[in-house]
VOGU-965443 format. One record per atom (N, C-alpha, C, O): residue in three letters; x, y, z. Coordinates in steps of 0.05 Angstrom, whole numbers, plus 32768, in hexadecimal, padded with zeros to 4 digits. Example, Ala and Ser with C-alpha at 12.3 -4.5 7.8 and 13.67 -1.06 7.14 Angstrom:
ALA81087F8E809C;ALA80F67FA6809C;ALA81087FBE809C;ALA811D7FBE80A9;SER81017FD3808E;SER81117FEB808F;SER81028001809D;SER810C801780A1;
END
This chain:
UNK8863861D8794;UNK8866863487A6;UNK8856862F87BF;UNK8841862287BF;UNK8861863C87D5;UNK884C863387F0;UNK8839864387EC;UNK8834865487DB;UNK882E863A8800;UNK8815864D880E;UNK881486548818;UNK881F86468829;UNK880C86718827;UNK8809867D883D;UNK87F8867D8851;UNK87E586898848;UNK87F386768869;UNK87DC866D8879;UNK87E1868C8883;UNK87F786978882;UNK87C6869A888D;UNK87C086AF8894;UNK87B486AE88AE;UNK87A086A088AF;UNK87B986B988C0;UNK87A486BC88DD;UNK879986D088E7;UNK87A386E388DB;UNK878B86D788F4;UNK878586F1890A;UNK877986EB8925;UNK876C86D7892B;UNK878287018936;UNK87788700894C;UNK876F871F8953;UNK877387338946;UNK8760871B896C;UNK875F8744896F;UNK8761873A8994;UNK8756872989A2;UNK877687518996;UNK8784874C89AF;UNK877E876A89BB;UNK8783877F89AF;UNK8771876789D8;UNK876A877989EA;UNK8780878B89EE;UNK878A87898A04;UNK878B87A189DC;UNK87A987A989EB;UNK87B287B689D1;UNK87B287AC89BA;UNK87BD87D589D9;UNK87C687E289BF;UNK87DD87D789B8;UNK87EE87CD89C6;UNK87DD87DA8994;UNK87F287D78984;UNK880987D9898E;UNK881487C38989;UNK881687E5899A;UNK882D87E489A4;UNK883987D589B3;UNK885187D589B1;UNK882B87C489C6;UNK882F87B689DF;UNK883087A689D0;UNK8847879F89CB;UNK8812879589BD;UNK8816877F89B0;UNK88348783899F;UNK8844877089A0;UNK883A87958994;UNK886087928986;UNK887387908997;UNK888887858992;UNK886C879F89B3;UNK888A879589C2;UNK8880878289D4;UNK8885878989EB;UNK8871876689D3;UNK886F874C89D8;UNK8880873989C1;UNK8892872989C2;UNK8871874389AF;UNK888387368994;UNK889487348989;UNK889A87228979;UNK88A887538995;UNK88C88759898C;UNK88CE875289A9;UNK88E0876289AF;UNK88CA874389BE;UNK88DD873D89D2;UNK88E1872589D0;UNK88D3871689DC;UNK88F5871D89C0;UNK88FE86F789BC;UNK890686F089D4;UNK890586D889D8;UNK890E86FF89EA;UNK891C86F589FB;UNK890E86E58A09;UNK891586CF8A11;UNK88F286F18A0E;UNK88DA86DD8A1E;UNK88C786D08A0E;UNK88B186C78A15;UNK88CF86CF89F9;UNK88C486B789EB;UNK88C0869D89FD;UNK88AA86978A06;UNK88D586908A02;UNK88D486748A16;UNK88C086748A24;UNK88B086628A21;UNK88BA868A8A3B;UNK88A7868D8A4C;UNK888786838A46;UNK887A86738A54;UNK887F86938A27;UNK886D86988A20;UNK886386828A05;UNK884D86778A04;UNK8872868089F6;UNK886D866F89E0;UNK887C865789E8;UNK8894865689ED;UNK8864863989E8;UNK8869862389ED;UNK888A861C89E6;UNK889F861F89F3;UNK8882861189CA;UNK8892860989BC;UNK88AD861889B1;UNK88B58611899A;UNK88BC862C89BE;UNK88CF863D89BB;UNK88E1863489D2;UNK88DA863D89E7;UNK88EE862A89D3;UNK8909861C89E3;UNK891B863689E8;UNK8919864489FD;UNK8929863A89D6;UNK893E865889E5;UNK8936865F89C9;UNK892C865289B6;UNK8941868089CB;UNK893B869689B2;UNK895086AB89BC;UNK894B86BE89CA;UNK896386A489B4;UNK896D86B689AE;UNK897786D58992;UNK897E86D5897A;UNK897686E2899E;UNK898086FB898B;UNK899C86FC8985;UNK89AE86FB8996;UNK89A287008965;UNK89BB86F78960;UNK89CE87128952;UNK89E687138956;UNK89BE87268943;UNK89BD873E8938;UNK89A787498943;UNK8992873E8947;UNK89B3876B894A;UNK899C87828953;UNK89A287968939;UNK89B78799892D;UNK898687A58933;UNK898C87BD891F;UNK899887CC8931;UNK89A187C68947;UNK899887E68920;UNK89A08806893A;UNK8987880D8951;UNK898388118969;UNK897D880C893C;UNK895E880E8957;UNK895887FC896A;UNK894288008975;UNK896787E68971;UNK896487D68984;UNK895587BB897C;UNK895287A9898D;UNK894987BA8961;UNK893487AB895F;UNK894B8795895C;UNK89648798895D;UNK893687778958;UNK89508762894F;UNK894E87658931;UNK893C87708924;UNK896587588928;UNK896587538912;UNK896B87368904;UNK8969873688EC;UNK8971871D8912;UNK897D870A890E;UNK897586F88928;UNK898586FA893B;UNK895E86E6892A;UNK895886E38944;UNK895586B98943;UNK894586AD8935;UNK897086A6895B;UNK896D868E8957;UNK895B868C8962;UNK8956869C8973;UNK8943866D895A;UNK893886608969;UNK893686468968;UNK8934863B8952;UNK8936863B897D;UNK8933861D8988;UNK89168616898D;UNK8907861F899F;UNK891086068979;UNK88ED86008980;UNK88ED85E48984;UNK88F985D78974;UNK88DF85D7899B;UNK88DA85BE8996;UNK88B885BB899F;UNK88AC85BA89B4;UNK88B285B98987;UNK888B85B58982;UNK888285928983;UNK887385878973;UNK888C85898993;UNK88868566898E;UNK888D8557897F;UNK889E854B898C;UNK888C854D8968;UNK889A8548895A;UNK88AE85558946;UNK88C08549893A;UNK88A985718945;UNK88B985878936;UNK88C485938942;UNK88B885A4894F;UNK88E1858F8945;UNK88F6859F8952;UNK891185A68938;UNK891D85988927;UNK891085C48942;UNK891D85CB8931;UNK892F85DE893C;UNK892D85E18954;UNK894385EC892F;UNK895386068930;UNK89598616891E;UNK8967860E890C;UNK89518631891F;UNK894C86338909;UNK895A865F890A;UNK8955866E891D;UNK8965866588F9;UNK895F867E8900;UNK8954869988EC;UNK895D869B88D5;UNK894786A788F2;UNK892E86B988E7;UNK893D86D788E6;UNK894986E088FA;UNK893D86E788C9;UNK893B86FD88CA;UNK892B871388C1;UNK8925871888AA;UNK8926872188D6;UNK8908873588DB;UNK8919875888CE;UNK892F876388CD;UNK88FA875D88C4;UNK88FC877F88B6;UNK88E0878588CA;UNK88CD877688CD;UNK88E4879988D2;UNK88CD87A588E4;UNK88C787C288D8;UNK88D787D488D3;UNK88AC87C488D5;UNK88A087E488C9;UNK88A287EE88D6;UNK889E87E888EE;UNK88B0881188C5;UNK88B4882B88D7;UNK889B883488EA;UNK889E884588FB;UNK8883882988E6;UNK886F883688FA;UNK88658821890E;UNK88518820891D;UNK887D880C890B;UNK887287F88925;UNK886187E2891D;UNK886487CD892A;UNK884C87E38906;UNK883387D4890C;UNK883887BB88FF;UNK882787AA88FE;UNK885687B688F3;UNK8856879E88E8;UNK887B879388EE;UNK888F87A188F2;UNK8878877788EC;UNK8894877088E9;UNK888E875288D4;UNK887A874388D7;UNK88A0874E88C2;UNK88A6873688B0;UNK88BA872D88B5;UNK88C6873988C7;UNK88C3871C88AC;UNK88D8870188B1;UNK88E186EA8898;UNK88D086E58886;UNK88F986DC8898;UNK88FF86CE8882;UNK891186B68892;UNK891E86B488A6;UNK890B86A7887D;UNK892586918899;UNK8939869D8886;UNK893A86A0886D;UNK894986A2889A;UNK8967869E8895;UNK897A8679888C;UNK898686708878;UNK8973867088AA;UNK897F865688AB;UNK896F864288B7;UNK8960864A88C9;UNK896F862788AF;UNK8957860D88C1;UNK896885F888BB;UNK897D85F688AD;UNK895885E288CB;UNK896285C988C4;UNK895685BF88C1;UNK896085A888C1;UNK893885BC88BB;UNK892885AC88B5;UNK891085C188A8;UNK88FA85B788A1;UNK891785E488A5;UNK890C85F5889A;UNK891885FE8877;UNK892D8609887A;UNK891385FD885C;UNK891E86028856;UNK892486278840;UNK893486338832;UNK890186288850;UNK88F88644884B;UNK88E9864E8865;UNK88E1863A8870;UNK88E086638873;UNK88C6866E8886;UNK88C9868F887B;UNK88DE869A8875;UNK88B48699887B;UNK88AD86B58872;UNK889286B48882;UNK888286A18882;UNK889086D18890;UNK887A86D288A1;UNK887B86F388A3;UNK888C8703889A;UNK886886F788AE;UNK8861871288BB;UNK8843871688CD;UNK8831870788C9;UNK8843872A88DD;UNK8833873788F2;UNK8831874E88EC;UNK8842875F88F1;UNK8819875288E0;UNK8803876F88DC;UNK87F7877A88F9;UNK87EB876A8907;UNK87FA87968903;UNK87E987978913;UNK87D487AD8909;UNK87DA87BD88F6;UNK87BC87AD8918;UNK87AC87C4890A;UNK879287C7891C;UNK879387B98930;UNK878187D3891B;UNK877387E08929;UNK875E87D3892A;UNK874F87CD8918;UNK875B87CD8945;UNK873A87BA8946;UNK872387D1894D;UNK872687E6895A;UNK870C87C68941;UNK86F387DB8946;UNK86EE87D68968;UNK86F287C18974;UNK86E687E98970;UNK86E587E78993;UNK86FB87EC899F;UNK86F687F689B5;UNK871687E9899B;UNK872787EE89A5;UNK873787D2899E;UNK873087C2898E;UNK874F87D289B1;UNK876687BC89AC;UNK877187B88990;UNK876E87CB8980;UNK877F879E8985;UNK8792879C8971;UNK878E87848960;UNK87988770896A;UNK8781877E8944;UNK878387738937;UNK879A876C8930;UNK87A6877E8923;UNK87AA874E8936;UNK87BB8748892A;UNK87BD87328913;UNK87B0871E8911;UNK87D2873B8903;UNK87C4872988E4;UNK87DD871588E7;UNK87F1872188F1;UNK87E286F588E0;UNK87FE86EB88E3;UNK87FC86DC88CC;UNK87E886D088C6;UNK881486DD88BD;UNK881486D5889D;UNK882D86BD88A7;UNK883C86C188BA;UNK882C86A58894;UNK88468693889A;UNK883D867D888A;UNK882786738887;UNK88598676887D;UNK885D86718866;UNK88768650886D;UNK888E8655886D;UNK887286428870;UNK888A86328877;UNK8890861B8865;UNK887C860D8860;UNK88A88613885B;UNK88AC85FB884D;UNK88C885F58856;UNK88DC86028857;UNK88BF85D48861;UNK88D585C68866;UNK88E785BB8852;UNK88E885C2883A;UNK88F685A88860;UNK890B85A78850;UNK8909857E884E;UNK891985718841;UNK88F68573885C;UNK88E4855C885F;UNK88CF855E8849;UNK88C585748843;UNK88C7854A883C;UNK88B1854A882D;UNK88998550883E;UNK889D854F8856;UNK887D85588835;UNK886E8558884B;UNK884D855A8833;UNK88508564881C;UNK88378553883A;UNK882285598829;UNK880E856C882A;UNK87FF856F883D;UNK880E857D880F;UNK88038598881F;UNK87ED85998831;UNK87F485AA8841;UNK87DA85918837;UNK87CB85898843;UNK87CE858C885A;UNK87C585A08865;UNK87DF8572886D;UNK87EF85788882;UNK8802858F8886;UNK88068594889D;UNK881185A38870;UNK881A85B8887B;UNK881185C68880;UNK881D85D4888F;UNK87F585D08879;UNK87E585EA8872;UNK87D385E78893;UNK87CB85F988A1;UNK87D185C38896;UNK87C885CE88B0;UNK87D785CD88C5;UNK87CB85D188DA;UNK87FB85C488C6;UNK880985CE88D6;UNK881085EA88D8;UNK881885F488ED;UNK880C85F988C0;UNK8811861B88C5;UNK87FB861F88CF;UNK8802862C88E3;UNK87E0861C88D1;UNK87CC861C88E0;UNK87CD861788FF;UNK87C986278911;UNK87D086088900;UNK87D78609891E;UNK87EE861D892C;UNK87ED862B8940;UNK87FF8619891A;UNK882286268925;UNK880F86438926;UNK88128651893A;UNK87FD864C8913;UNK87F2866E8913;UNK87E28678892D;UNK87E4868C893C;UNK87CE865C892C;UNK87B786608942;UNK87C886598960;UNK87BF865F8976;UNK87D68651895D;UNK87E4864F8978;UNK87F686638981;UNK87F6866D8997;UNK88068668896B;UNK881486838971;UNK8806869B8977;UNK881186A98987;UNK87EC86A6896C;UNK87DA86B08973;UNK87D386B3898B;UNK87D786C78999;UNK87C8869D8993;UNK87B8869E89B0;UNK87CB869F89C5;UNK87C886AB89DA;UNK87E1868F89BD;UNK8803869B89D5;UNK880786B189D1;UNK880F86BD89E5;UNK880486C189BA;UNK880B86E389C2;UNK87EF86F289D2;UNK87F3870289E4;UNK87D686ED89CB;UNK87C986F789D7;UNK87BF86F889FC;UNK87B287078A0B;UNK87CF86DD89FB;UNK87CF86D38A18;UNK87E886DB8A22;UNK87E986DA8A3A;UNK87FA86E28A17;UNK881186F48A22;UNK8807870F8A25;UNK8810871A8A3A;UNK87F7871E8A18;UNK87F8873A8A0F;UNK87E2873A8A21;UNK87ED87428A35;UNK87C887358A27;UNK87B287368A35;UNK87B4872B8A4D;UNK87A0872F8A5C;UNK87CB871B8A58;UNK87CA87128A76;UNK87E387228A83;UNK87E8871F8A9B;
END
């Protein structure tokens, strides 16, 4: 069974803003390196996505892959499952948000990934490591600049 690599950050900026940074795939490209195009492929009724492609090319890891997200009725969280990959053959993740002491937004990022390549855990645990702490500091440098 995988492992789950776990992260946090605490980002200058109420809960909310940090979620509609994170539910806008459209500027993904802009903001996150390694995100090539992202498109949205299914919307719920509420506008959120529900079915979202992405094109990642991370240096030697390029993939396509596409993700489907359940987002909590009070906003502070959204999860995810791969749908489809080609070199993914599972991803499960989610984004906790929650209340930092002083103000701003503790964000928690859970992610879970197994390819479809052999790989040693070792080296995966600290590729989700990175893929976390990076994704991290690109949202907070989106959300705080």
């Amino acid at each position: 069974m995988a492992e789950k690599t776990k992260r946090s950050i605490t980002i200058d900026a109420p809960a909310d803003r940090v979620m509609a940074a994170i539910a806008d795939f459209g500027a993904y490209p802009t903001w996150v390196e390694a995100a090539k195009t992202v498109e949205v492929l299914e919307r719920r009724p509420d506008g959120r996505a529900e079915t979202v492609r992405f094109v990642l090319d991370a240096g030697i890891v390029k993939d396509t892959y596409v993700l489907r997200y359940r987002w909590a009725a009070d906003g502070r969280a959204v999860s995810w499952n791969l749908e489809s990959g080609e070199i993914q053959k599972a991803q499960s993740g989610s984004y906790v948000l929650g209340d930092a002491p002083g103000g701003g937004t503790v964000v928690d990022y859970e992610l879970t990934v197994d390819l479809t390549i052999p790989m040693i855990g070792l080296f995966k645990r600290k590729a989700e490591k990175v893929i976390t702490d990076t994704a991290l500091k690109e949202l907070k440098k989106k959300v705080e600049g």
